[in-house]
C-alpha positions as CSV (number, residue, x, y, z in Angstrom):
1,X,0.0,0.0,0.0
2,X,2.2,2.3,0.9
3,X,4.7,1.5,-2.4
4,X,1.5,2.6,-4.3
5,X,0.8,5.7,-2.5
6,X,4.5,6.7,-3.3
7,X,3.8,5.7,-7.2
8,X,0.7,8.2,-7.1
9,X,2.5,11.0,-4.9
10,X,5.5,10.8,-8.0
11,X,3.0,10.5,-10.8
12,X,1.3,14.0,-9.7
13,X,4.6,15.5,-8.9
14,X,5.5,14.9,-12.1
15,X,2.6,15.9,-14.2
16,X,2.8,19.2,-11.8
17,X,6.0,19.5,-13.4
18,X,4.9,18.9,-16.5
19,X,2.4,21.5,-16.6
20,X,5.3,24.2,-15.9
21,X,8.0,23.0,-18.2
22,X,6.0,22.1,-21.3
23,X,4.4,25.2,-23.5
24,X,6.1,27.8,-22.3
25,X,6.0,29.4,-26.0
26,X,3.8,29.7,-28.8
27,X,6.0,27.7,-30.4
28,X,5.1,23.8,-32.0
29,X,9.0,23.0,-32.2
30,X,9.8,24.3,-28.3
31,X,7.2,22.6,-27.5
32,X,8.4,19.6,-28.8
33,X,11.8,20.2,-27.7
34,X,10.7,20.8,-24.0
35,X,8.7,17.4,-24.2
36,X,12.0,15.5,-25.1
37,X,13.7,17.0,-22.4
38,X,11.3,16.9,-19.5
39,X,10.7,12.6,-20.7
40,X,14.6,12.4,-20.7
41,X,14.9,13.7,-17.4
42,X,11.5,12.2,-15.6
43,X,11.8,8.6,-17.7
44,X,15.8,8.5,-18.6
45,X,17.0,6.9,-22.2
46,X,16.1,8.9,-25.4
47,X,13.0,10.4,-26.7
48,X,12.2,11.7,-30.1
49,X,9.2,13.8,-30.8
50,X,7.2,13.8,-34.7
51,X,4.8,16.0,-35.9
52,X,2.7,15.5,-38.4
53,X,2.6,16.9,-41.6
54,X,-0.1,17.1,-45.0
55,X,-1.5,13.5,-45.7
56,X,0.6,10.9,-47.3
57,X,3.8,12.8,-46.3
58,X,6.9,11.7,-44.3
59,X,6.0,12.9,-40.1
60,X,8.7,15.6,-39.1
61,X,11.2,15.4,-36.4
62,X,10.3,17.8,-34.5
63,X,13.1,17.2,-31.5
64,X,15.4,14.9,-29.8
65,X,17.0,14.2,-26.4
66,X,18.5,11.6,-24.8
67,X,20.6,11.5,-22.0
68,X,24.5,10.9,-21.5
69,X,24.9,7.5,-20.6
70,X,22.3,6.6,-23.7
71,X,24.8,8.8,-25.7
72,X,27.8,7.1,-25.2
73,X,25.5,3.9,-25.2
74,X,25.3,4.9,-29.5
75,X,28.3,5.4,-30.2
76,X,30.3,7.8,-32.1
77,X,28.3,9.7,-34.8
78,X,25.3,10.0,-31.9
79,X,24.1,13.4,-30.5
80,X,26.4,14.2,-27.7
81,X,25.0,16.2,-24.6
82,X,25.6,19.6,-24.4
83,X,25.6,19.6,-20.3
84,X,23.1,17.9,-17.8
85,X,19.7,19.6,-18.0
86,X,18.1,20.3,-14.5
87,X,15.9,17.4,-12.7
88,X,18.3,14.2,-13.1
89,X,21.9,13.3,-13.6
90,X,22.7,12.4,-17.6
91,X,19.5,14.4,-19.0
92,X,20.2,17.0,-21.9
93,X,18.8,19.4,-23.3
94,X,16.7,18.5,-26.9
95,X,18.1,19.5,-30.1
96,X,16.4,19.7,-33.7
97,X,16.9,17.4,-35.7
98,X,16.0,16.8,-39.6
99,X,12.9,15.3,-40.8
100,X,12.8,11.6,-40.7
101,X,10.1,8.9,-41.7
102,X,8.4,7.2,-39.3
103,X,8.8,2.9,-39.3
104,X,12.8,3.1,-38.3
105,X,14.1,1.3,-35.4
106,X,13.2,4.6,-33.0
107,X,10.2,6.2,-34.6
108,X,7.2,6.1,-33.3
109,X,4.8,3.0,-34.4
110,X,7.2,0.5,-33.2
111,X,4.2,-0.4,-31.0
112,X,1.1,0.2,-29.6
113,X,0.5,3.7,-28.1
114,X,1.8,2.9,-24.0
115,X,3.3,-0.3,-25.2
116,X,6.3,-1.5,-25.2
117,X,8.2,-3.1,-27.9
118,X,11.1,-4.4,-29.0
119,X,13.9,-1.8,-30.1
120,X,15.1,-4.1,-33.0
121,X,13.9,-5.6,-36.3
122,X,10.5,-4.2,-38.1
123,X,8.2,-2.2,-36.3
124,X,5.5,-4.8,-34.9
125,X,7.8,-7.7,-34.5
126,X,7.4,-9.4,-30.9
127,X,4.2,-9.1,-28.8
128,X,3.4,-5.7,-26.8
129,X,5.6,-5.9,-23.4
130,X,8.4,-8.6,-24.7
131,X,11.8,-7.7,-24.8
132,X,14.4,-8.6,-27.3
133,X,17.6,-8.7,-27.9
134,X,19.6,-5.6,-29.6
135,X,20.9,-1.9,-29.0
136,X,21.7,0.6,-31.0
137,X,25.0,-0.6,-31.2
138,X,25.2,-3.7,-33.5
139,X,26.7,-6.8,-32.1
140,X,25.0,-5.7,-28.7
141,X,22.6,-8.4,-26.8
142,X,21.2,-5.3,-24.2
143,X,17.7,-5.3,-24.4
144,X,16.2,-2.2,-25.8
145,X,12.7,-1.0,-24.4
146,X,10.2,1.1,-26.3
147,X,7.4,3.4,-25.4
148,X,5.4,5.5,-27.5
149,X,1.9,7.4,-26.8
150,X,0.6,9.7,-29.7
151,X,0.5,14.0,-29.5
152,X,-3.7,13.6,-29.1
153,X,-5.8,15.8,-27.4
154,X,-8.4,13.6,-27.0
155,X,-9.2,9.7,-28.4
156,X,-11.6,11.7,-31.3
157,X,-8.7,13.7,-32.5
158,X,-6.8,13.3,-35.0
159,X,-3.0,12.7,-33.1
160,X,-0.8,16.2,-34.4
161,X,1.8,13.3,-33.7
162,X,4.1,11.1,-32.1
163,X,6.4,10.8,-29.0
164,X,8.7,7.9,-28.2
165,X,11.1,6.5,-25.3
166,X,13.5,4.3,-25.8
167,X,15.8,2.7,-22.9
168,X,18.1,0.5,-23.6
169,X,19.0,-1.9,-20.7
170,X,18.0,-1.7,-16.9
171,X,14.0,-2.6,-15.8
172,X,11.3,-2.5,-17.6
173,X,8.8,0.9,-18.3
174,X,6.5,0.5,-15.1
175,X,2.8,1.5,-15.7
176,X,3.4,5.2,-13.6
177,X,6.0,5.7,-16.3
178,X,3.4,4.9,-19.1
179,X,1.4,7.7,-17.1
180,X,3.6,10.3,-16.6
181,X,4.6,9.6,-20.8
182,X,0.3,9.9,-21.8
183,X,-0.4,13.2,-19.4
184,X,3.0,14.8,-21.0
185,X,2.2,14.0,-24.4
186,X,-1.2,15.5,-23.9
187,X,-0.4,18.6,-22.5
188,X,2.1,19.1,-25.1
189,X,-0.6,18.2,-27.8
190,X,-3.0,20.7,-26.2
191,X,-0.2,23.4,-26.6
192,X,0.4,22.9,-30.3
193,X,-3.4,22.2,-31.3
194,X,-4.0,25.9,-29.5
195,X,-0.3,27.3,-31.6
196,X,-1.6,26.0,-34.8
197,X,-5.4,27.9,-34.0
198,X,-3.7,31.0,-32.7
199,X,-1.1,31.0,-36.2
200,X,-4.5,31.0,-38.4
201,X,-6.2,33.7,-36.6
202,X,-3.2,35.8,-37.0
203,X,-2.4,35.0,-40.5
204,X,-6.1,35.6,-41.1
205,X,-6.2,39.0,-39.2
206,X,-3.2,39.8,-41.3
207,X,-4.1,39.2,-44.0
208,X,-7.1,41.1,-43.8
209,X,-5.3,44.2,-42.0
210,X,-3.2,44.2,-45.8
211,X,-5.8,44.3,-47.9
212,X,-7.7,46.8,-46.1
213,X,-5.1,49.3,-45.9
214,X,-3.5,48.5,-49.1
215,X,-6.0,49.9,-51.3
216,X,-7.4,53.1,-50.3
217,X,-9.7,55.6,-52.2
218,X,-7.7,57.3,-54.5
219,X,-7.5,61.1,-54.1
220,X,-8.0,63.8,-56.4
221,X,-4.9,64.3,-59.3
222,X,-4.0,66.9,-57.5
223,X,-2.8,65.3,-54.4
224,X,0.1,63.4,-54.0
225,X,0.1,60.9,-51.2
226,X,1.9,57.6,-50.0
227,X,1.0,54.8,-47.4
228,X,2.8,52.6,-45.5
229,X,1.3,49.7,-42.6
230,X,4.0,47.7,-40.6
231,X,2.7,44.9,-37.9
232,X,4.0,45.1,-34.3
233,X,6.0,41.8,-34.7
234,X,5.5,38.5,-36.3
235,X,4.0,36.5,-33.9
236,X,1.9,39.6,-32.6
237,X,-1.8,40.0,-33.1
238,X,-2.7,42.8,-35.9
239,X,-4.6,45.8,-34.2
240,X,-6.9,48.5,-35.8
241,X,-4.7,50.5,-37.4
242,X,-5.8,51.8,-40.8
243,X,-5.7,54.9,-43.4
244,X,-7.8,55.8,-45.9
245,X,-8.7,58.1,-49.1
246,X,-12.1,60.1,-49.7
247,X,-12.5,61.9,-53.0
248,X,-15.0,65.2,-52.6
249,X,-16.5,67.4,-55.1
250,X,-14.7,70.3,-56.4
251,X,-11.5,69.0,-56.1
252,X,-11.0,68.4,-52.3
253,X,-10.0,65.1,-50.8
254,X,-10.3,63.8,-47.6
255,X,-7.3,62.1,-45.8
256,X,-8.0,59.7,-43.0
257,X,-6.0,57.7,-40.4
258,X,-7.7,55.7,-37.7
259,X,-6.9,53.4,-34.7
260,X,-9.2,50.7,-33.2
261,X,-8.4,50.1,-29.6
262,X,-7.4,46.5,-29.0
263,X,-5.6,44.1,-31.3
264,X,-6.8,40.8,-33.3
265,X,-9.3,39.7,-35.7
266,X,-12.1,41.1,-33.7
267,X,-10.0,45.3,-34.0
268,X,-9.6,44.0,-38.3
269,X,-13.4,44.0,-38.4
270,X,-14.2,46.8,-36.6
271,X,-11.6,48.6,-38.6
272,X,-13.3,47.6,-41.6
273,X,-16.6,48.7,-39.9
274,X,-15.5,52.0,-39.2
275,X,-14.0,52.5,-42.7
276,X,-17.3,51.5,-44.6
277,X,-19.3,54.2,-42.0
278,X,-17.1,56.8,-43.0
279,X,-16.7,56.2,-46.6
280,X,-21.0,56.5,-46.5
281,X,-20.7,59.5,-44.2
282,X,-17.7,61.3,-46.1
283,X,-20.0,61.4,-49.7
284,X,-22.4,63.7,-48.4
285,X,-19.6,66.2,-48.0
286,X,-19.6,67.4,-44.9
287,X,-17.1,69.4,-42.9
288,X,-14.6,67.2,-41.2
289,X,-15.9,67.4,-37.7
290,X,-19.6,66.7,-38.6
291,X,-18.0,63.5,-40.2
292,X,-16.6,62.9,-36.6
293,X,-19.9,63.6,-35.0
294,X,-22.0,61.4,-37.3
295,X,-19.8,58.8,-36.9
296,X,-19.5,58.8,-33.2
297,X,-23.3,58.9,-33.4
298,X,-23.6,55.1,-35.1
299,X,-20.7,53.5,-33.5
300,X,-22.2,54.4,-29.8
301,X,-25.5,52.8,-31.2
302,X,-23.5,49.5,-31.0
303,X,-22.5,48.4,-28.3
304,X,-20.4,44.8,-29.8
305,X,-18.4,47.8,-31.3
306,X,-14.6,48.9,-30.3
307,X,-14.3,53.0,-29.1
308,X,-11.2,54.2,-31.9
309,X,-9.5,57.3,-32.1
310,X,-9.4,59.0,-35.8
311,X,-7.9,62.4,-37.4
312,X,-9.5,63.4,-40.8
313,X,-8.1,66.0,-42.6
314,X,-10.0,67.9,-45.6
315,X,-7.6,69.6,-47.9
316,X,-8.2,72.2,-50.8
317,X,-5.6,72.4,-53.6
318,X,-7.6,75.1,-54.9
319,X,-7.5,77.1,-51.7
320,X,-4.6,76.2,-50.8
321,X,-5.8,75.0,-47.3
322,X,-6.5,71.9,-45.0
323,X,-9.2,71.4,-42.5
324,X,-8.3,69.0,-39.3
325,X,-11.0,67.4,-36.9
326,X,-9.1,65.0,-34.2
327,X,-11.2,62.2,-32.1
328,X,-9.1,61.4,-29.9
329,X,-5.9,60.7,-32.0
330,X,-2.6,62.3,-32.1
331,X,-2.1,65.4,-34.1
332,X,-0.4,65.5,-37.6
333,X,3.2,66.7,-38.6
334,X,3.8,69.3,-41.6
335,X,7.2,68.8,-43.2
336,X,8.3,72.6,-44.7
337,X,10.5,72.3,-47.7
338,X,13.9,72.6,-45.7
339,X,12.6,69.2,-44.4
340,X,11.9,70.4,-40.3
341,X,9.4,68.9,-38.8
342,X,5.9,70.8,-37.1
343,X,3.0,69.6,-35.2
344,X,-0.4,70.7,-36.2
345,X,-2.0,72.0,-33.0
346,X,-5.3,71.0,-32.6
347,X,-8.4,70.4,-30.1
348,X,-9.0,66.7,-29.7
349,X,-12.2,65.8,-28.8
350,X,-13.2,62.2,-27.5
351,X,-12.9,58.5,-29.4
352,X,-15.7,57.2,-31.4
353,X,-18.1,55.5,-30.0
354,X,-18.7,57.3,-26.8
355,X,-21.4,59.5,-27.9
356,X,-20.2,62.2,-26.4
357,X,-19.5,64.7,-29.4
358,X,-18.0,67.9,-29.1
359,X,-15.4,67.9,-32.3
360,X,-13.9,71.3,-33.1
361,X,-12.3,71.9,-37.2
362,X,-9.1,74.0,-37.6
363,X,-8.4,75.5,-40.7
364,X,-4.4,76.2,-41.9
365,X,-2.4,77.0,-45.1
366,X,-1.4,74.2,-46.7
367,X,1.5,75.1,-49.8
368,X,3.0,72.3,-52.5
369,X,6.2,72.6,-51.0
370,X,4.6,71.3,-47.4
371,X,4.1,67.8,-47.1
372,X,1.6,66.7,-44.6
373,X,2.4,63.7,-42.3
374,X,-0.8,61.3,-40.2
375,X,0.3,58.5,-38.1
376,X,-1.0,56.4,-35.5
377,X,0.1,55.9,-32.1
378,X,2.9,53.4,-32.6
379,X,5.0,55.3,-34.9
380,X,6.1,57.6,-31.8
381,X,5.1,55.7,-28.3
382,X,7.6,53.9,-26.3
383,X,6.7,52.2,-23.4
384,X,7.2,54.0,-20.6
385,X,7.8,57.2,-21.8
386,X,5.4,60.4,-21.9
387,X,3.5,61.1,-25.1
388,X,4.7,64.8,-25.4
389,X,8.9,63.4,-25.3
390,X,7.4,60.9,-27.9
391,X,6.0,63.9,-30.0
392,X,8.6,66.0,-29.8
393,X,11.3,63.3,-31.0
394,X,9.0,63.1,-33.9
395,X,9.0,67.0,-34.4
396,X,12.8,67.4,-34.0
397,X,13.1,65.3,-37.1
398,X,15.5,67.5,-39.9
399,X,14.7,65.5,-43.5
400,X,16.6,65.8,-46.4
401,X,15.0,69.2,-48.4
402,X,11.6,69.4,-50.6
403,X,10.8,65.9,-49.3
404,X,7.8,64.0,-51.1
405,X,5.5,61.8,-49.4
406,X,6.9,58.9,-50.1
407,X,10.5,59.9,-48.7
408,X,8.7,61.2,-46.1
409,X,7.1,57.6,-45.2
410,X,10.3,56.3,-45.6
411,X,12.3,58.3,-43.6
412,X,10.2,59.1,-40.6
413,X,9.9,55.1,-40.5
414,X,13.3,54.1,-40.6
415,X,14.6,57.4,-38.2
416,X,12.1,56.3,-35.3
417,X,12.6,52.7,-35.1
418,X,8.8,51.7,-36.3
419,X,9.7,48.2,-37.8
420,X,10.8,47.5,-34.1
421,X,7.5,49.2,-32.9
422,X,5.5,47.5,-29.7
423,X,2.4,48.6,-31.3
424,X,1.2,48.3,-35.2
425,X,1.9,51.8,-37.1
426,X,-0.1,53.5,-40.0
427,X,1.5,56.5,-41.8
428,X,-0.5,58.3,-44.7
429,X,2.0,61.5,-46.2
430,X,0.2,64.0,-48.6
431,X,1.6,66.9,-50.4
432,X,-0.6,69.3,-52.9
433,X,1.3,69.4,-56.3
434,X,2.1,72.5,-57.7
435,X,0.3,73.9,-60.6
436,X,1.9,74.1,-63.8
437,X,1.9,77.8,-65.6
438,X,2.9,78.5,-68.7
């Protein structure tokens, strides 16, 4: 009795362990990897890990571990440990290795899933539980144990792979072994089935993040203008970032840049939202903080709607002038011809979807030899820092003279550090061209 109550007591202390070593990352392969090493160092011999890949292709080897004495048990031209890995004397830490096919002496199939089998000969030879003779090493008599249990979540799931033990010499694998090997390999499956679902939704956010920012209106001739979106990182969810292009009557176009509060698929179609309500609003022509006010007006009708902060920006050619409404959003930057840098001061009244109202216009010159600059948040906060030293880095910028919009994109992104950005940035430049006289 008491032999079994130590059995259970180790089992749970070990899937505890399991729980904290095993999905740490996002990551299928560290998964994998920390799998490997937590079996080598709970269960002792060498474990490789497969995933599986498209139907009728070859399973990848995903990682591999094994521990020292297993090592040296293989003989030269075997993974050597790189140092004992915490928990147990001999363990290493797993290493990648290339993709092999399942069916050889160490892949997983050599048995039933918790069986054991024998490590020699074709996979299936010898009844579950028998030992045989062989090693690694040829010429060898040591018996060589395997144990393999699939990467399933559950037993209506497809298995995402395969994990397998092999120990060559010494007892048996006792049936808390065959435990601690099952909850492991679950756990791990659950952490790449949940990877994998997470990877869509962000290729799908993505995706649709690009395409919506990546074809705006176009303007008027007369305006000049460039774009530019860059994600906060690549494994980091898309936010609500976007900038768009309205086209008025009597020359005028409308310039706007917008940012949904929160990130993931769920800011990418409220982005999208918020553009379509604008575009509708924007055609009926009217001035930019009436836009704002209408618009705040339908989003605070929604409640399953994000609040977002948005600048539009109304400019004239043939006046010679642009009109600025902010909700909530960080003003613009005016690049002069000697290529300084100044911030448009402006009211800001609250983010969409409040309801509260209360947008103010400013009207300014605006000359073809200025080049106008919108942004979102991320092209100028830092963490930890104060909004006005992030604005002000921004406005001390000195850019090369009679910059365009697109050298203006360019530079202002490469001179603040935006493709290293904590937070997805949005830049829309846009300079009046000069009239030709003859």
């Amino acid at each position: 009795m008491a032999e079994r109550d130590e059995a259970l007591l180790a089992r749970v202390r070990a899937m505890e362990q399991a729980i904290g070593e095993i999905g740490t990352t996002l990551d299928e392969t560290n998964t994998c990897r920390e799998l490997a090493g937590f079996l080598v160092r709970r269960l002792g011999g060498s474990v490789t890990v497969d995933l599986f890949t498209e139907p009728g292709t070859p399973a990848r080897r995903a990682a591999t571990a094994r521990t020292a004495t297993e090592s040296h048990r293989s003989g030269p031209g075997s993974e050597a440990p790189t140092r004992d890995a915490p928990g147990g004397p001999d363990s290493v830490a797993p290493a990648a290795r290339a993709p092999e096919t399942l069916g050889s002496s160490e892949a997983p199939g050599s048995g039933s899933p918790g069986s054991e089998a024998p490590g020699s000969g074709s996979p299936g030879s010898g009844s579950p539980g028998s030992e045989a003779p062989g090693s690694d090493t040829p010429g060898s008599d040591t018996p060589v144990r395997t144990l393999t249990a699939e990467l399933a979540v559950g037993r209506d799931e497809k298995p995402l792979g395969a994990v397998t033990v092999t120990r060559t010499g010494g007892a048996s694998f006792a049936d808390h072994e065959a435990a601690v090997l099952h909850h492991a390999a679950r756990l791990a499956a659950r952490h790449i089935r949940h990877a994998r679902r997470l990877a869509v939704t962000e290729d799908t956010a993505l995706h649709l993040q690009r395409a919506l920012v990546a074809e705006p209106g176009r303007p008027h001739p007369n305006l000049e203008i460039a774009g530019g979106y860059l994600p906060a990182g690549h494994h980091t969810l898309v936010g609500g970032d976007w900038f768009e292009t309205v086209r008025l009557h009597f020359g005028r176009t409308l310039l706007v840049v917008g940012d949904v509060m929160g990130h993931g698929l769920d800011a990418a179609v409220d982005m999208n939202a918020y553009r379509t309500v604008l575009r509708e609003v924007a055609a009926t022509d009217l001035p930019p903080h009436r836009v704002l006010r209408h618009l705040d007006s339908v989003v605070a009708g929604d409640d399953a709607r994000r609040p977002a902060t948005c600048l539009l920006v109304r400019v004239d050619p043939a006046r010679g002038a642009a009109t600025f409404a902010s909700a909530g959003h960080l003003p613009p930057a005016v690049f002069g011809a000697d290529g300084s840098a100044e911030l448009v001061d402006l009211p800001v009244g609250p983010p969409l979807g409040t309801g509260v109202g209360g947008y103010e216009p400013v009207t300014r010159p605006l000359t073809p030899a200025e080049t106008l600059l919108l942004f979102t948040d991320g092209l100028v906060e830092r963490r930890g820092e104060d909004i006005d030293v992030s604005l002000a880095r921004l406005a001390a910028l000195r850019l090369p003279p009679d910059p365009g919009p697109e050298q203006v994109v360019d530079e202002v992104l490469h001179r603040l550090g935006a493709h290293q950005a904590e937070d997805d940035v949005a830049v829309l430049a846009a300079r009046v061209r000069a009239r030709r006289t003859t």
